[in-house]
C-alpha positions as CSV (number, residue, x, y, z in Angstrom):
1,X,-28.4,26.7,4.3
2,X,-26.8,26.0,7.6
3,X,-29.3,23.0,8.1
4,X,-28.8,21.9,4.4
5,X,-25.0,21.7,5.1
6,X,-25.0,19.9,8.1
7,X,-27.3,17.4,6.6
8,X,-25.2,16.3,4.0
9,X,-22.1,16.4,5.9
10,X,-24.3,14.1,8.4
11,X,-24.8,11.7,5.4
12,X,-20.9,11.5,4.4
13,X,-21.1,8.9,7.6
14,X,-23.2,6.1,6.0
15,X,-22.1,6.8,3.0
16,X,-18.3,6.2,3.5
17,X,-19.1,3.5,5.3
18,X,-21.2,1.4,2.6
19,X,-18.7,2.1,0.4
20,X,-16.0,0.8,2.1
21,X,-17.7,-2.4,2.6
22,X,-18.8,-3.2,-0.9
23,X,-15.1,-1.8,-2.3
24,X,-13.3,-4.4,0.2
25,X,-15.5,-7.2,-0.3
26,X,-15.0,-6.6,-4.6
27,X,-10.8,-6.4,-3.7
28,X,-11.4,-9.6,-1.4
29,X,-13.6,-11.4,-4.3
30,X,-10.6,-12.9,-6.8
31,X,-9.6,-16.1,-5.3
32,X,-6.4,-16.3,-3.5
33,X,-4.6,-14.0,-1.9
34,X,-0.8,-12.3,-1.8
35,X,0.9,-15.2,-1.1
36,X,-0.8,-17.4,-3.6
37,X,0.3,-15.1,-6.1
38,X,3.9,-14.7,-4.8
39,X,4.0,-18.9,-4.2
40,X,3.0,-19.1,-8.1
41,X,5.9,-16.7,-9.3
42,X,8.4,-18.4,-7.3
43,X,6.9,-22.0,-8.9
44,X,7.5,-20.6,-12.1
45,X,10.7,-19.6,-11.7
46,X,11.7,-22.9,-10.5
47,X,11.7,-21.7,-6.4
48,X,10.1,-23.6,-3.8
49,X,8.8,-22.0,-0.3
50,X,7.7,-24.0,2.3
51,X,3.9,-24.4,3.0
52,X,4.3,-23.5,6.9
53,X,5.7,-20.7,6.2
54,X,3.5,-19.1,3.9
55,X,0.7,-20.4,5.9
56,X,3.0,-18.5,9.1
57,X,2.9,-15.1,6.8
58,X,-0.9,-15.6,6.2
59,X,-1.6,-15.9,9.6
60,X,0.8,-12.8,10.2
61,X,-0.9,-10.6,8.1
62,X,-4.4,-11.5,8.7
63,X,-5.4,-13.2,6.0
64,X,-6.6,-16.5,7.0
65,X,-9.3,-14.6,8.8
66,X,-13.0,-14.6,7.4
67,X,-13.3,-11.3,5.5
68,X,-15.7,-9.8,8.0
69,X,-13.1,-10.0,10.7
70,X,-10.5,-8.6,8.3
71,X,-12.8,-5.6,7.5
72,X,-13.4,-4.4,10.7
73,X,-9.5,-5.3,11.9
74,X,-9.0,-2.6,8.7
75,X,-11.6,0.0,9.8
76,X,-10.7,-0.2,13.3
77,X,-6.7,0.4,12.8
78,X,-8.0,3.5,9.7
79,X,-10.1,5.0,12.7
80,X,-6.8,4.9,14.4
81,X,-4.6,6.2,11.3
82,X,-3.1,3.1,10.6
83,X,-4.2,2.1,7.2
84,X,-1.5,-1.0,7.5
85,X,1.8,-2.5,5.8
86,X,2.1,-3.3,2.2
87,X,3.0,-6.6,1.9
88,X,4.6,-6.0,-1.6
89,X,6.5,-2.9,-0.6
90,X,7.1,-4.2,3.0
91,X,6.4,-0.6,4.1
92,X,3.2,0.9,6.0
93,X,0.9,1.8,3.9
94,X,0.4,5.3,5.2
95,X,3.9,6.2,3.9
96,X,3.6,5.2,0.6
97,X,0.3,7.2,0.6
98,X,1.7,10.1,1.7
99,X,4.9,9.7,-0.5
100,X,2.8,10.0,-3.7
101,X,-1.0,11.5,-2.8
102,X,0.8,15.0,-3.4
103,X,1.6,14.6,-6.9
104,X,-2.1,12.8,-7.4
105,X,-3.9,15.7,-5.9
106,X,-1.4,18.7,-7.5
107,X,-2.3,16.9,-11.0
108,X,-5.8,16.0,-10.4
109,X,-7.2,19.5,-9.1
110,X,-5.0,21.0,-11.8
111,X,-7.2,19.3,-14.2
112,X,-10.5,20.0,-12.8
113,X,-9.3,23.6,-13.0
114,X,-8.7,23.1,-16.7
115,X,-11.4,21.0,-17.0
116,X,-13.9,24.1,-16.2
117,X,-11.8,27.2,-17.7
118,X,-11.8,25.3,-21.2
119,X,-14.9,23.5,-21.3
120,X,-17.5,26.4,-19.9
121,X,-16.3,29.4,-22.4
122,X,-16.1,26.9,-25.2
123,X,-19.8,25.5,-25.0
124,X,-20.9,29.0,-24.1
125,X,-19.4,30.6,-27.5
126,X,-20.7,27.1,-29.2
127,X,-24.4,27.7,-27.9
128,X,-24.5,31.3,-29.1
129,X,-23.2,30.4,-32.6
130,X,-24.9,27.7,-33.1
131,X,-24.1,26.2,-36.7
132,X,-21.1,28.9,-37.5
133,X,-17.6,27.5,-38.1
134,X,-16.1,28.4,-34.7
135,X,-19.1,26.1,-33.8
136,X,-18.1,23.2,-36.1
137,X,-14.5,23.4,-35.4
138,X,-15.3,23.5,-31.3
139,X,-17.8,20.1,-32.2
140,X,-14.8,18.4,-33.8
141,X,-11.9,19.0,-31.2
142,X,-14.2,17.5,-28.6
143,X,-15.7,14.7,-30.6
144,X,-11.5,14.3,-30.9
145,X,-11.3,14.7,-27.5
146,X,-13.4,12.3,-26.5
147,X,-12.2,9.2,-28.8
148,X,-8.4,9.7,-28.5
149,X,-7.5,7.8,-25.4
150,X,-5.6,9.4,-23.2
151,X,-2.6,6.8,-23.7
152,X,-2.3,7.3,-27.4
153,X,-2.6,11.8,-26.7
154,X,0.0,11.4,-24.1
155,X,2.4,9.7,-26.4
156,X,0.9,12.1,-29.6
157,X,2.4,14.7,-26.7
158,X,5.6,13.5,-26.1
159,X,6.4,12.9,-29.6
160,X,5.4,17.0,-30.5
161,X,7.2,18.1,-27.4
162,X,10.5,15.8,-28.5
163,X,10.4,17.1,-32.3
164,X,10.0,20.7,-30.9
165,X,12.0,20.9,-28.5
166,X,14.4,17.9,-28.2
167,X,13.9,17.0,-24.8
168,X,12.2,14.3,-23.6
169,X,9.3,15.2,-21.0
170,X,8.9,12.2,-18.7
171,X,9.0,12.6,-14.5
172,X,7.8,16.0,-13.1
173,X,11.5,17.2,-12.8
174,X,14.5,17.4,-15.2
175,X,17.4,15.3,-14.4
176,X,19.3,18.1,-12.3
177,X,16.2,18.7,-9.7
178,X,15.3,15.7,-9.4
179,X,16.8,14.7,-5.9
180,X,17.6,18.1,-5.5
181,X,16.3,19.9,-1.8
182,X,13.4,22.2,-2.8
183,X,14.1,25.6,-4.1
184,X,12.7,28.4,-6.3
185,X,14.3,27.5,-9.1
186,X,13.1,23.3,-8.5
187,X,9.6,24.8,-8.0
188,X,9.7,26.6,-11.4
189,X,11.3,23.2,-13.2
190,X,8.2,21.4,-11.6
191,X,5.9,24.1,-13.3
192,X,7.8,23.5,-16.7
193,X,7.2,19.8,-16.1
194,X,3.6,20.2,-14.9
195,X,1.5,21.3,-17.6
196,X,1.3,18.2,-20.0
197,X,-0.2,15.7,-17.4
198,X,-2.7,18.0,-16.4
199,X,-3.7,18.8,-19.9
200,X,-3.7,15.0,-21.1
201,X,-5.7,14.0,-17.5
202,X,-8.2,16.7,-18.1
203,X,-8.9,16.7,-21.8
204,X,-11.1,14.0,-21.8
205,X,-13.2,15.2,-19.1
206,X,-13.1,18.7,-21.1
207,X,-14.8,17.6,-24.3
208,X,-17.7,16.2,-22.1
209,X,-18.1,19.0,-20.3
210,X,-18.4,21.4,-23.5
211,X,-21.0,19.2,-24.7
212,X,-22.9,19.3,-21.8
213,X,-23.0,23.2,-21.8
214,X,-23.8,23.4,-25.4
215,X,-26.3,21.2,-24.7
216,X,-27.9,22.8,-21.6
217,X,-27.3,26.6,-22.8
218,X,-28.8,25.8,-26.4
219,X,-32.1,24.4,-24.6
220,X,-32.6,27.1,-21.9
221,X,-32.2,29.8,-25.2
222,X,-35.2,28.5,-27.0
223,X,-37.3,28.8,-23.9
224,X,-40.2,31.5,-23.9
225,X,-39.0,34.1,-21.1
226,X,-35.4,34.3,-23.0
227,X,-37.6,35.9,-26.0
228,X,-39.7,37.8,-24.0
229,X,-36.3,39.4,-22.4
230,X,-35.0,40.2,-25.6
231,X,-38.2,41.6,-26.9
232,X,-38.1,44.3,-24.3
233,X,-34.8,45.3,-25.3
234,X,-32.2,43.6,-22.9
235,X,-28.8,43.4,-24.3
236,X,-27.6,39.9,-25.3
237,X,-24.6,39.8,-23.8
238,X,-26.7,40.7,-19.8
239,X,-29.7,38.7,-21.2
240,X,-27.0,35.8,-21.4
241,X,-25.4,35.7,-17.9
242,X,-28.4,37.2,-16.0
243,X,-30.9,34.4,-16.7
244,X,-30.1,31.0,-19.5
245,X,-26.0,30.8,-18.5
246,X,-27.6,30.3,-14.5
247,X,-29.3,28.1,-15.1
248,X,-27.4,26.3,-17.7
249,X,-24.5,25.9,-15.4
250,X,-26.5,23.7,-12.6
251,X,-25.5,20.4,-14.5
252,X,-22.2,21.2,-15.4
253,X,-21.5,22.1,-11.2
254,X,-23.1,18.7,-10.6
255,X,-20.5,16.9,-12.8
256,X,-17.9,17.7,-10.0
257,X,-18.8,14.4,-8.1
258,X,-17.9,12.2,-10.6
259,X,-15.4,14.6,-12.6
260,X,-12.4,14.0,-9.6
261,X,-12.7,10.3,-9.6
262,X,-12.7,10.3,-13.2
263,X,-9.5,12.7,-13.3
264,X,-7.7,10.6,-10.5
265,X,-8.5,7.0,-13.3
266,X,-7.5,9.1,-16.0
267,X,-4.4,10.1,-14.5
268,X,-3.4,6.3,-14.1
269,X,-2.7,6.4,-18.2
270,X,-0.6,9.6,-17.5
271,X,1.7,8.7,-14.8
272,X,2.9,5.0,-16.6
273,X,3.2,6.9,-19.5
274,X,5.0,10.0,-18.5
275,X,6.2,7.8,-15.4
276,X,5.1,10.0,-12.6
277,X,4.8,8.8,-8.9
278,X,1.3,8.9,-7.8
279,X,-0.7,6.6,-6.2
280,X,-2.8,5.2,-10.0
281,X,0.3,3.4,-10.9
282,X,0.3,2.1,-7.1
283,X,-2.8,1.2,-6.9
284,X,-2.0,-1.2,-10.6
285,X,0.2,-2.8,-8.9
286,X,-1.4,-3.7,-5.8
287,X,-4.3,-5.6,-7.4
288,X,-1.8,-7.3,-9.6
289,X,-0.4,-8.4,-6.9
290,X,-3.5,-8.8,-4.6
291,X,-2.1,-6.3,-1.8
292,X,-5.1,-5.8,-0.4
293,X,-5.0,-3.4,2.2
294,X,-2.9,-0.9,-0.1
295,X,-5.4,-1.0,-2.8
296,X,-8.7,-0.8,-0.3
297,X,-6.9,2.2,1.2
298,X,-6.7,3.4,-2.5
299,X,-10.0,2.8,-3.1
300,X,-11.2,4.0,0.2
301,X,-9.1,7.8,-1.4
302,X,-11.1,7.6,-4.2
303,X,-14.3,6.7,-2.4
304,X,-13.8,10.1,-0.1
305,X,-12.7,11.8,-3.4
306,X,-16.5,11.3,-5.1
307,X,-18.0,12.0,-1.8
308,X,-16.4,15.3,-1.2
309,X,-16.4,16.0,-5.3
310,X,-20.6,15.8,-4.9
311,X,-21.1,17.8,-1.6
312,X,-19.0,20.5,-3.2
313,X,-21.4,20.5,-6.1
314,X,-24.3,20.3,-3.7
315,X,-22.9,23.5,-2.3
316,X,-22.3,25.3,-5.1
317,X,-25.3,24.6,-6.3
318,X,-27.4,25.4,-3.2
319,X,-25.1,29.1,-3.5
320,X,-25.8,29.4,-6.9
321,X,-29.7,28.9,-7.5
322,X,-31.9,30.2,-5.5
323,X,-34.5,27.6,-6.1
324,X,-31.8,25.2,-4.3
325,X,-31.1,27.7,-1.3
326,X,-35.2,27.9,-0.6
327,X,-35.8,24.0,-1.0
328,X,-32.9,23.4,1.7
């Protein structure tokens, strides 16, 4: 296990490092760069900026340097923990990171942890009673789940919440906490607040998930040894968890990889909707705006995000199946 782990975590390298390569050559691709953008919007406003000093800015910032030099310039400073200044913002990058990553991880883990609590007892009671109502109803809500985007369910949410309620749920805090220094009571408003982007982030990712264990639990209970077990008496309930739910689980552990990159996308809907401060709304802007050493570093969170999301799974799975644990 020991070797297993340090394998993978030996592999992290290389991997990391091809994907920061192809994710900034893909944000370097679009013609142009920040100040051809900003040049434009002053053009159209009827502004005029002087072609040496853009050409001064380019050269200030970098970017009239092939990409290759650029890229290793932007791996060298990240090695040092300087991912660089924001042109748009005018601010290092770092901070702005560090500003709103908080929220993005509170809202995205928060998710995942929904993600599994709902989706893993639904397909389990969906697998056993296969074809009952509870079954049907379960089949719909997903199949609901899945086609509702999460834009239109966040507004569906803050349009039930209003009617109910008569408050409008938008920002992690009410007015009064807002700028307010943190305190027991600003941690409990936050809780209040917290609930509806973690549900609309993670519902999506929910209804796949249940289908997947439906799926995987309703094939490994049609499988010889699971009638032999109950044959010799085992009770259903032990005959469930001890053997078929094991081994029905393996996929939905692997989904972890992709499941917190998928959660972190998904939560770019919530936070222009609900108009919360992570970094998905940041990252929108910066490739609007081609600021493109916020949106690598972006990019480059995600990127670690997917990598840590599949050793995880890798872990749990080698800890969970023995057949794993003696391959490794």
């Amino acid at each position: 296990m020991k070797g297993f782990l340090l394998r993978r975590i030996l592999l992290l390298i290389p991997t990391l490092f091809i994907i920061t390569v192809i994710s900034f050559m893909i944000i370097q691709l679009p013609p142009g760069d920040f100040f051809s953008g900003y040049v434009g919007r002053l053009s159209a406003r009827g502004e005029y900026i002087e072609p040496e000093t853009v050409e001064a800015l380019r050269e200030q910032y970098g970017l009239d340097q092939p990409m290759i030099v650029q890229y290793f310039k932007w791996m060298g400073n990240i090695l040092r923990g300087d991912f660089g200044r924001s042109i748009q913002w005018n601010k290092p990058v770092i901070e702005l990171l560090a500003a709103r990553l908080p929220w993005t991880l509170m809202i995205s883990f928060g998710a995942l942890i929904f993600v599994y609590i709902l989706s893993v007892p639904i397909g389990i009671l969906s697998a056993v009673r296969q074809y009952s109502i509870m079954d049907y109803i379960f089949t719909l809500i997903g199949f609901i789940g899945l086609a509702v985007p999460n834009f239109l369910f966040a507004l569906m949410l803050l349009w039930g919440y209003y009617k109910i309620t008569g408050n409008v749920a938008v920002g992690l805090f009410s007015p009064e906490y807002a700028l307010a220094p943190w305190s027991f009571a600003r941690a409990i408003d936050l809780i209040k607040h917290l609930w509806m982007p973690i549900i609309i982030a993670g519902t999506g990712g929910a209804a796949a998930l249940i289908r997947v264990m439906r799926a995987n639990l309703l094939d490994e209970l049609q499988k010889p040894y699971v009638v032999v077990a109950r044959s010799k008496g085992l009770s259903e309930r032990k005959l469930l968890f001890k053997y078929p739910f094991r081994v029905a689980f393996n996929p939905v552990i692997s989904t972890i990889g992709w499941t917190l990159p998928f959660l972190v996308g998904g939560e770019l809907v919530v936070s222009l909707v609900l108009g919360i401060p992570t970094i998905a709304p940041l990252f929108l802007k910066a490739v609007m705006t081609e600021d493109m050493l916020l949106a690598s570093a972006v990019v480059l969170i995600l990127s670690v995000f997917t990598v840590i999301g599949t050793l995880l799974s890798d872990l749990l799975l080698a800890w969970l199946d023995p057949r794993i644990r003696e391959a490794v």
